[in-house]
N, C-alpha and C positions, 0 to 999 in steps of 0.2 A: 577465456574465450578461445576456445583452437581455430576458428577461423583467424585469427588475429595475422599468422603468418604469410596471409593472402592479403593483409589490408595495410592499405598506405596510411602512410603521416604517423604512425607506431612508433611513440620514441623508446617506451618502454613498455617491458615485457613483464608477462605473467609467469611464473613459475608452472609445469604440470602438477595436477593435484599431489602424485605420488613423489613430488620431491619436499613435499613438507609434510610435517608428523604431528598433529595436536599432541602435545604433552601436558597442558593446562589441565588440571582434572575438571572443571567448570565446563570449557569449551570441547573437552574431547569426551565427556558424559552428556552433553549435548546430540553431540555428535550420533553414538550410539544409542542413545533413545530412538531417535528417529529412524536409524536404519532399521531398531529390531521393532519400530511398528511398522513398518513397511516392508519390511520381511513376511509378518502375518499377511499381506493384503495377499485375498485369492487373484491372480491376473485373468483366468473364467471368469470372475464376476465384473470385471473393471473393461473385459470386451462383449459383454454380450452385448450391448447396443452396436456393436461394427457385425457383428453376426447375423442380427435379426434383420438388420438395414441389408445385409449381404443376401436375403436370403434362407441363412443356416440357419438350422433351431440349437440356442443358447446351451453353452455347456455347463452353465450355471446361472441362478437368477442375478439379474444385474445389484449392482448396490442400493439402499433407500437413499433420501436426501437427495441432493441436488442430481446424483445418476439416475431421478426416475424423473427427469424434469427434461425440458430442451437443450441444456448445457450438457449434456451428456454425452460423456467422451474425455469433457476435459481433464479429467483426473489420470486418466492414462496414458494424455502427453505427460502432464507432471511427472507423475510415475517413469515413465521412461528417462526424463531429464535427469532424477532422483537417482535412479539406478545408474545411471551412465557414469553421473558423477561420485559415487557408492564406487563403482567398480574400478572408476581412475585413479582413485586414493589408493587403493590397495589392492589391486585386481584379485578379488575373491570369485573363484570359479563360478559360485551361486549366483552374484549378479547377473554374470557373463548369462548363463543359463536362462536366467526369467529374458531377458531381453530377447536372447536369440528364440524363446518360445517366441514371446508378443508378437515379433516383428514376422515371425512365419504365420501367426495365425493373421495379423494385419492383411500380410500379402494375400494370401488365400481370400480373405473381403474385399479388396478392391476392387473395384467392376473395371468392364475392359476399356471405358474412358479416361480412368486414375480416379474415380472418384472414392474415397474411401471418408467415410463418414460414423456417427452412430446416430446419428438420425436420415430421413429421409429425406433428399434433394429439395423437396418441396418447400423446406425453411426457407432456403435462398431466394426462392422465388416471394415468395412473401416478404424478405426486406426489399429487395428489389420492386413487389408495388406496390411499398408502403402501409404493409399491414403488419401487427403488431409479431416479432417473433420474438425467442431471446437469444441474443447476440453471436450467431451461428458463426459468424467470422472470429470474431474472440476464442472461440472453440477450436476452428480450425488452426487458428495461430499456435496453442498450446500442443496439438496436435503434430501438426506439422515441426513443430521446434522441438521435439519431443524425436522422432526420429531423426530429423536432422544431428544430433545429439552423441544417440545410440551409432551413429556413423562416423561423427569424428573422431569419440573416442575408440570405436572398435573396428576401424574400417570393414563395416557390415555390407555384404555385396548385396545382400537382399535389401537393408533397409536403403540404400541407396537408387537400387530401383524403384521403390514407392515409392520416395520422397520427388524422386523425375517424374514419374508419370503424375501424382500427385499435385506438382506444380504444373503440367500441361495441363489438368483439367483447370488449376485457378486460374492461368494464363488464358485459354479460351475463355474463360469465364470472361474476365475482365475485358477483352477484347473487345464484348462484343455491347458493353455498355455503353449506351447513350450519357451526354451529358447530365440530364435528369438523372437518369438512375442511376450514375457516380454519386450523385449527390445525396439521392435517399443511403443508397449503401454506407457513406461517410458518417451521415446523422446517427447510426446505429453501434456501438461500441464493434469496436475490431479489432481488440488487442494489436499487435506488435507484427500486424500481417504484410506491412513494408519492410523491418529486422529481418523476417525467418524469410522473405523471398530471396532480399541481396546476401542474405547468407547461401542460400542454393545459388544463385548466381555465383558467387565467390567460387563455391567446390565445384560446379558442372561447368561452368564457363557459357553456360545457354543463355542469349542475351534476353531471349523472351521472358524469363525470369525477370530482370533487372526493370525491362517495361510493367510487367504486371507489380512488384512491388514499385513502382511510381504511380500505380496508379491510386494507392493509398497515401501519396505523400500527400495532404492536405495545404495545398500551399496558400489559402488566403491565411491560415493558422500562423503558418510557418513566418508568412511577410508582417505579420503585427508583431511577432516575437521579435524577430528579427531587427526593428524598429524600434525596441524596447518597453512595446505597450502591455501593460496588463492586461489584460484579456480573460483571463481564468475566472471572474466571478460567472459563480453558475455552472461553466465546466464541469464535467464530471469526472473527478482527476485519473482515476486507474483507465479511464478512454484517454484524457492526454498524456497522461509520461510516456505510454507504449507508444506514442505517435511520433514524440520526440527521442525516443529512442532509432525510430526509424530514421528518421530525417538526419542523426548524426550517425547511423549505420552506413549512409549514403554516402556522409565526407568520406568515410573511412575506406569505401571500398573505390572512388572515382580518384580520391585524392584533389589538391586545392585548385581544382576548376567546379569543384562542388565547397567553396568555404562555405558559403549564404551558411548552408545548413549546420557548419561548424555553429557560427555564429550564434543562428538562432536557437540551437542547442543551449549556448551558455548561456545566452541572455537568461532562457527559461530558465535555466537553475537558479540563476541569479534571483529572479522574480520568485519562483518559489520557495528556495531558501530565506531568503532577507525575508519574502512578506507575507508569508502562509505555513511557517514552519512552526511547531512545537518545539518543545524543552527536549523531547526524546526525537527529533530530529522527522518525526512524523507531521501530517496532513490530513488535512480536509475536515469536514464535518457534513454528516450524513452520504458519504461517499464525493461531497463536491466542492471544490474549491469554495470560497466567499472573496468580499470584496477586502483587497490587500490591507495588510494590516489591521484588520476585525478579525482578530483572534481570542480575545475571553469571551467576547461574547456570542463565540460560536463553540465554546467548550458544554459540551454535554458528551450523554455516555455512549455516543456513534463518533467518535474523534479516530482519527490515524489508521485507515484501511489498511493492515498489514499489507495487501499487495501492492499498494502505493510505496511504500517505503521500499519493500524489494525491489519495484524498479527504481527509482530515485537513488538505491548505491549501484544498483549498473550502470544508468547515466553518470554517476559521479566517478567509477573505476573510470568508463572509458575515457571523460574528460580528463583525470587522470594521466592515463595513455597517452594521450596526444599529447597536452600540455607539459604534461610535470607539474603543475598548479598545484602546491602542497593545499591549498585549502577545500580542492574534493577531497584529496584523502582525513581531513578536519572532519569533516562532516563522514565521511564513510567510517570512521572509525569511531567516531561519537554514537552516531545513529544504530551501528553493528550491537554495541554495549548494550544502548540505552532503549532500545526500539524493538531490534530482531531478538538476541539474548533474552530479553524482556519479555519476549510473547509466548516462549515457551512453558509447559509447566512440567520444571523438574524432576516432576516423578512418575508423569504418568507420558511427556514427550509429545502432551497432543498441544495444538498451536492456536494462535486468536485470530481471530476477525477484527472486531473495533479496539481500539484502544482507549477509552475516556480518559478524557483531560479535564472532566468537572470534577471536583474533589467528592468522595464519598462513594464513590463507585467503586469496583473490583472487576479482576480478570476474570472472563468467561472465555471456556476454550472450545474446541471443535471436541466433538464424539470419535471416538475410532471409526467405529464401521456404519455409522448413520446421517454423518452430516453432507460432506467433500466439500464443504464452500471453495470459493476460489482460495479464499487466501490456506483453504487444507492443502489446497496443492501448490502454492507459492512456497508453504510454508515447508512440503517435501525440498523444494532444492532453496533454502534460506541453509538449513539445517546438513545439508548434506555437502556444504564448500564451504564451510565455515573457517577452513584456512586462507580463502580467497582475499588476497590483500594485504597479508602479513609480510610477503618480499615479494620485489618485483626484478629486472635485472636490464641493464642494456651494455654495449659493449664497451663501458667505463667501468664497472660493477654491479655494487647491489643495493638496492634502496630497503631501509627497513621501516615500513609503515605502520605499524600495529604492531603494538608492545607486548604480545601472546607468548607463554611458553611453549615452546616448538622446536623443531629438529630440521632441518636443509641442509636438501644435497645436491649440489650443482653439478653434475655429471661433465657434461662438457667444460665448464669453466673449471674442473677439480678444485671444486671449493665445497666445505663440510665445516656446518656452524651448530650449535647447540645455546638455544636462547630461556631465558631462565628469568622470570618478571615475578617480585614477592612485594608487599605490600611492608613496608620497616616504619610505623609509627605512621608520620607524616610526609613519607618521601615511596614514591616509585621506583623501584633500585632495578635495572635492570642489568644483566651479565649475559653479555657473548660471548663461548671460547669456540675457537678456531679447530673443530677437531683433525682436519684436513687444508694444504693450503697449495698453490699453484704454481708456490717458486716464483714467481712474479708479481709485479706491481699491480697491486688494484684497488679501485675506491670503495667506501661504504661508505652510504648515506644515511642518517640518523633524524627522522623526520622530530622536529622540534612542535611537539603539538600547542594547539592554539590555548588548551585553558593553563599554561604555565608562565606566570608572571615572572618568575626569577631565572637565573643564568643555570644551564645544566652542567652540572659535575661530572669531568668524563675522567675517567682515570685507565690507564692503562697497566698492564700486569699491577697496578698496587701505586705505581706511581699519574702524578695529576700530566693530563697530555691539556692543552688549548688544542681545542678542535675547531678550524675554519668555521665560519657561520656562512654557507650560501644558499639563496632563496629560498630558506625556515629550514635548513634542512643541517645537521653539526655533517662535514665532511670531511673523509678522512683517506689519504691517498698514501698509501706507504705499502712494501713489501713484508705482509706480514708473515709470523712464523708459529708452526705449529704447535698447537695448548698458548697461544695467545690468549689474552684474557682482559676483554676489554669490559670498563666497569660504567653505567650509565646513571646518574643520580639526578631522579627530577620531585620536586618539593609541589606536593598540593595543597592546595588551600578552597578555603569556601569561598561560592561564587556566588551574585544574587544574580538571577535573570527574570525581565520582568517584560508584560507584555505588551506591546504599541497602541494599541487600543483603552490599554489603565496601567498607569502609574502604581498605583496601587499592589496590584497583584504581584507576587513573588516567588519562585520556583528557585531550588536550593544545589548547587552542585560542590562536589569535590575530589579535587583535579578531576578523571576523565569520567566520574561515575552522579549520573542522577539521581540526586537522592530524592526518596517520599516516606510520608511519616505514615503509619499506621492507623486508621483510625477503627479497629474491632472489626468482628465477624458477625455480628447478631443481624439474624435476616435477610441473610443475604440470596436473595430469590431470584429467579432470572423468570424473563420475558420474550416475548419472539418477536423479531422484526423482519423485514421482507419476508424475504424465501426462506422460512424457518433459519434465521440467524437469528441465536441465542444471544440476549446481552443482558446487562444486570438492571436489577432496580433497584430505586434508591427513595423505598417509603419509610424511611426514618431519618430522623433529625441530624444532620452532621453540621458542626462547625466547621465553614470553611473559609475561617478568615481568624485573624491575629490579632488578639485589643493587648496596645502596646500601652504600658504604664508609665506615665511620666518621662515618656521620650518623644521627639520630634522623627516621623517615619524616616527622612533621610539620614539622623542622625544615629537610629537604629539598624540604617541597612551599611554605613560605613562604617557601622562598628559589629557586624554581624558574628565575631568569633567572640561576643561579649555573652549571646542571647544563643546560639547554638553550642553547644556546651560539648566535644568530642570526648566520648569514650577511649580509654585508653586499653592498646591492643586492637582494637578496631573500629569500622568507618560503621561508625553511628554517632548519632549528635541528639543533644536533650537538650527541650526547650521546654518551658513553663509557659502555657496559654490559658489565662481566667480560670487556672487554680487545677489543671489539667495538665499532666504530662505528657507531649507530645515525643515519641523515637524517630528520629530520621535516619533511613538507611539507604542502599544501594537501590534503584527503585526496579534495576533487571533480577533482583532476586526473590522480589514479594510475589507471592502468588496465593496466601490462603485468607487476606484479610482486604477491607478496605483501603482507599488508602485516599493521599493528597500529594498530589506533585506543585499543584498553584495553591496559594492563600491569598488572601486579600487583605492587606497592611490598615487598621483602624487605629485612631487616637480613642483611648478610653471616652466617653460619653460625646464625644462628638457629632454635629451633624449628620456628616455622611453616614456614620454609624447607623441612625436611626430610619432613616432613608432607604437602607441598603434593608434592613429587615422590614419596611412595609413594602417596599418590592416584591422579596422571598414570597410574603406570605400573597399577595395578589397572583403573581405565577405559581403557587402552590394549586390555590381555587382554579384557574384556567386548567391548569393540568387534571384535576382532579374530577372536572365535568369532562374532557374532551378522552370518547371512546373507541372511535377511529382512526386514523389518519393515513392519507397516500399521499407518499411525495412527489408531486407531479410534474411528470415527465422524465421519473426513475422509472426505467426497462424492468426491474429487478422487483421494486414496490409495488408497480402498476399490475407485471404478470401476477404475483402473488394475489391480487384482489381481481384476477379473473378479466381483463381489460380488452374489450372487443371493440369495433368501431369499423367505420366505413368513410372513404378523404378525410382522415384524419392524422395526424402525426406533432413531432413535440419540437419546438423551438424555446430559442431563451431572448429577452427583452429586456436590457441593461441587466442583465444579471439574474434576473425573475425568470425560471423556467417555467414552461405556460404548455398546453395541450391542446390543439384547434383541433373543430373542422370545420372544412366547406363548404361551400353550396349547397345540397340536402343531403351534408354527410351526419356523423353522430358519432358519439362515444361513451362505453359503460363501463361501469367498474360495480364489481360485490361487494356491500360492506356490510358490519356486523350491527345490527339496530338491536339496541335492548328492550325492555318492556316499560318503559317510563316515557317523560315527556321529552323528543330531541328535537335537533337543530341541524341541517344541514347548510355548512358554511363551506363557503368559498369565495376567494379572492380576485376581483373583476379589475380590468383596468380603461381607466375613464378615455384613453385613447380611445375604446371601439364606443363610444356613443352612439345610442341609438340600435345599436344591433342588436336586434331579438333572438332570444333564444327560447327553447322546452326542456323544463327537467320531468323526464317519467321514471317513477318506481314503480317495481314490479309489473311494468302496464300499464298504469293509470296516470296519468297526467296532475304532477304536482304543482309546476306554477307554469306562467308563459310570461316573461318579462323583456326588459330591452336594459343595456349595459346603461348606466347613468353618469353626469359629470357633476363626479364629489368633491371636494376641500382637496382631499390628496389623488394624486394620480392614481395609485392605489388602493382599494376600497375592498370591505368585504361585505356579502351578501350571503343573510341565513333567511333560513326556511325553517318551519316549522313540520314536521312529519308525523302522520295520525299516528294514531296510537296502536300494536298491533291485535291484532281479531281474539287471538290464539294468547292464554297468558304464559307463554315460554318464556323464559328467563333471556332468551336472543333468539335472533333469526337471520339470517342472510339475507340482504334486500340486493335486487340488483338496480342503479340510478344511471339512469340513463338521460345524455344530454345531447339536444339535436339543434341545429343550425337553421334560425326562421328567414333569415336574412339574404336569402336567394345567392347574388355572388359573391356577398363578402363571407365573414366567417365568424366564429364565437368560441371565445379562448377563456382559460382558465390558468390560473398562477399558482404556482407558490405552493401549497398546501388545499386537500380538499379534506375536511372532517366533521364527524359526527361528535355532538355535543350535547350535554343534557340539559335541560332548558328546566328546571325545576328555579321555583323563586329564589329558593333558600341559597342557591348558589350564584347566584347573581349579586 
């Protein structure tokens, strides 16, 4: 973070990219994959939406996927951030070059208010009164943090002035907002648009910056955090990390007359980590938190938003920062492995969107030149700072957090280390030699990571040193001497981790690497959700659970190096499952087969045994009739099925996100109707009793009903829907739903979909 030298409470520092060297071939073939697809990206096609908005006729057709959508733009902050941080590593002229184009043809777009966009103003007006857009501030944040970027590391005079003018038009903007429409604006995802303003505040020192990013601090959010409450069920997590990221951007830049937001910062990590976190250090299901601690039963194959987890390790770096808390950098190094590492696919360098955490699914990645989801462009700068958090320094020494093979050189400190991390059976052996040294006293810190149960072997030139133990970290204070040669020996073992919600369930580690077992390639077909995000399907039978033979499950999971069986030479483990070989391996390095990260621990013929598979197959048949679905009050699912309305907009209700409208307002969505008998269901709540509503398809008026009071608070209601005229195999219907009920209103939960109502499936 190069603003960091502007921000208070900084105990420790980051290293510049170009003082550290990937040597790891893993981590440094990572690396280059991604640079040389984004080398190919045309920068013509990634601005022609700032062109056309400007005016100019396009010097090339924009990108498909999400660039011909309302989000358009946002790939070219990415891209900028990519580049910037491309060019900090090893300042290659090329970089330098695309940038200093961009940021000239930027400038030439910007209209003479600062407004620089790839779509046209009118967006903003639309969140502003409540009418459906997609998340135009979200855009502008990647945007704007995108030049921001391109400025610190290149001190750009040009991008410097648009990034001013730029924040005067958000600054008037904000300005001139009524309480009301702070509030509609908040309801609408908005990225990280508190971060990227008090970063311009930081560099200009223009206080107006500093107010318009508060005016995105969310503070009734911020006060329930703060207070320790969960709050996150229903939240839509990549809307709150970026928000919490804001909120501790603020301690950092006012310093501790702004703690509150320290605080509330960690509390959230705390709450997220401890009760919403996965085995690979990821989150959510279906882009949105659930209620804490309901985690298996929210694994399906929309688990772990890649962009989620890219900010979840910058909130943990900065906490980091401040603290010195060795247990962010636990998680930021756990998660880097098991999460980030993980999403990429080794050969071809394109990146994931969901991660599933229900066993039997596979990776699906992003297209080169056809997708840019968000997490394509997160996924640019994941890939592109991949030495981010290997050392950090402050004026005692050097902290070494991330056990990577790597090269550092500390220029002003005249210090030159060469780190060297190989895998020796059962033990992590790491070696530092000193290739340069300062003639002087100085520490190193050796962060003691969380999965190692035993004492670490520190050995110096050859001989055994006792290295200090302070707060998880081995320290070591002494005037070292050139070709020193310090030796690190840490022992891994298998670990079970299992999940709060079921005892049962089991997820397999060793020392810092996730392991998942294999389960084959056959049919592995992919499917589309929202906005053309590709994810897999999973229409064939996978065992995803353990029947353990004449063992009691705890007495199977304390003795787990009995029944995982390690290969020798390396990190794979065999296990024997009902007469089936199961391989467990490294789970950031699977990428062409199925796999299983969770199992579910069974006694051979047991009850629950029997139970658990007359479930399967009950939610097999639900699944198997239901042909539509929109997750309602998802910006991303809703626009994808066409979502129009008048007083309407989306709130959440203990957790349940729901979508009203008004007095004689309405709202419609397009769905896909097939040529058989269906069901349109949705999810009513007996709070609104009595309130009437109209569903009409295509124009005609389907039912006219009043919300009823059921057993459960929560109730669903289906319809039954003619048949259509036409025997097309499908057809787009648009359902449309209106508010009978004068001033009150008529809301919908949870889930709306279409379902097929044949006998045989019932």
């Amino acid at each position: 973070m190069n603003t960091e030298k502007n921000c208070r409470n900084i105990a420790i520092y980051e290293f510049a990219y170009d003082k550290i060297k990937l040597t790891d071939p893993e981590w440094s073939h990572a690396f280059r994959l991604e640079e040389e697809y984004l080398a190919t990206l045309n920068p013509d096609r990634l601005l022609a939406g700032f062109l056309e908005t400007a005016g100019y006729r396009p010097k090339a057709e924009r990108y498909p996927g999400w660039e011909m959508t309302e989000i358009q733009g946002h790939t070219l902050g990415h891209f900028l951030t990519a580049a910037a941080q491309i060019y900090a590593s090893a300042k290659n002229p090329l970089w330098l070059e695309k940038m200093d184009y961009i940021i000239e043809e930027l400038y030439r777009c910007q209209q003479e208010d600062g407004y620089l966009f790839a779509s046209p103003r009118e967006i903003f007006d639309r969140v502003e009164n409540g009418q459906p857009a997609w998340v135009p501030w979200y855009t502008m944040h990647k945007i704007l943090s995108g030049i921001i970027k391109v400025y610190e590391i290149t001190n750009h005079q040009t991008a410097y002035r648009i990034m001013g003018r730029l924040g005067t038009w958000i600054a008037d903007r904000t300005e001139g907002w009524t309480k009301e429409i702070r509030d509609r604006v908040l309801s609408v995802e908005y990225g990280g648009m508190n971060d990227c303003l008090y970063d311009l505040f930081l560099i200009t020192g223009e206080e107006r910056f500093a107010r318009a990013a508060h005016q995105f601090d969310e503070r009734t959010l911020f006060e329930a955090l703060h207070d320790q409450k969960d709050v996150l069920n229903g939240l839509h997590a990549n809307t709150t990390i970026p928000k919490i990221l804001g909120a501790l951007k603020r301690y950092m830049v006012f310093g501790k007359t702004e703690k509150f937001y320290l605080v509330t910062a960690q509390n959230f990590w705390e709450i997220v980590v401890k009760h919403h976190t996965y085995a690979t250090g990821g989150n959510s299901e279906w882009e949105h938190f659930g209620e804490p601690d309901v985690l298996d039963a929210e694994r399906t194959a929309c688990n772990c938003e890649t962009c989620n987890t890219y900010n979840m390790l910058k909130l943990s770096l900065w906490l980091f920062q401040i603290t010195g808390d060795k247990k962010y950098m636990d998680y930021y190094d756990h998660t880097k492995l098991n999460a980030i590492l993980a999403s990429q696919n080794p050969e071809t360098g394109m990146t994931m969107y969901f991660q599933p955490m229900e066993t039997g699914y596979f990776k699906v990645f992003t297209t080169p030149y056809s997708s840019f989801w968000c997490c394509t462009g997160s996924g640019m700068e994941n890939f592109t700072k991949l030495q981010e958090g290997i050392y950090f320094h402050n004026e005692e020494g050097i902290y070494i957090c991330r056990y990577v093979s790597s090269d550092l050189v500390w220029t002003n400190g005249r210090i030159a280390l060469k780190m060297e991390v190989v895998i020796q059976e059962d033990t992590l052996a790491v070696r530092i030699r000193f290739a340069e040294v300062p003639g002087r006293k100085f520490s190193l810190y050796l962060r003691i990571p969380d999965w190692l149960e035993e004492d670490t072997e520190l050995f110096l030139n050859g001989t055994y040193l006792k290295g200090e133990i302070q707060n998880g970290y081995v320290f070591i204070s002494r005037e070292w001497v050139q070709n020193d040669m310090l030796d690190l020996h840490m022992k891994m073992t298998l670990k079970i981790q299992g999940l709060p919600d079921n005892e049962r369930v089991a997820a397999f580690s060793y020392g810092p690497y996730l392991l998942s077992a294999g389960l084959g390639n056959v049919m592995m077909d992919m499917t589309v959700t929202g906005v053309d995000v590709f994810v897999p399907q999973k229409e064939i039978t996978v065992k995803d659970y353990l029947i353990l033979q004449d063992v009691e499950i705890n007495d199977w999971k304390k003795h787990i190096e009995r029944y995982l069986v390690k290969e020798k030479g390396r990190v794979a483990f065999r296990l024997n499952n009902q007469g089936e070989e199961l391989i467990f391996t490294p789970h950031y390095a699977r990428y062409r087969d199925r796999y299983g990260i969770y199992f579910r621990l069974y006694k051979k013929e047991s009850r629950e045994l029997v139970n658990l598979l007359e479930k399967e197959k009950q939610a097999k048949r639900l699944k198997n009739v239901m042909t539509d679905v929109i997750p309602v009050g998802n910006d991303q699912y809703e626009l994808a099925h066409g979502i129009k309305g008048e007083k309407t907009d989306t709130m959440r209700l203990n957790g349940h996100p729901y979508r009203f409208c008004r007095e004689d307002g309405w709202f419609s969505y397009r769905m896909k109707l097939q040529n058989e008998k269906q069901e349109l269901c949705m999810t009513l709540c007996g709070q609104d009793v009595g309130n009437s509503y109209r569903i009409v398809v295509d124009g005609v008026t389907l039912v006219e009903d009043v919300v009823k009071k059921e057993k459960d608070e929560f109730y669903q209601a289906a319809y039954q829907l003619p048949l259509m005229s036409k025997p097309d195999h499908e057809k787009i219907i648009t359902v449309k739903f209106q508010n009978l009920t004068g001033e009150g209103t008529f809301r919908i939960f949870d889930e709306l979909y279409l379902k097929k109502c044949d006998e045989r499936n019932k």
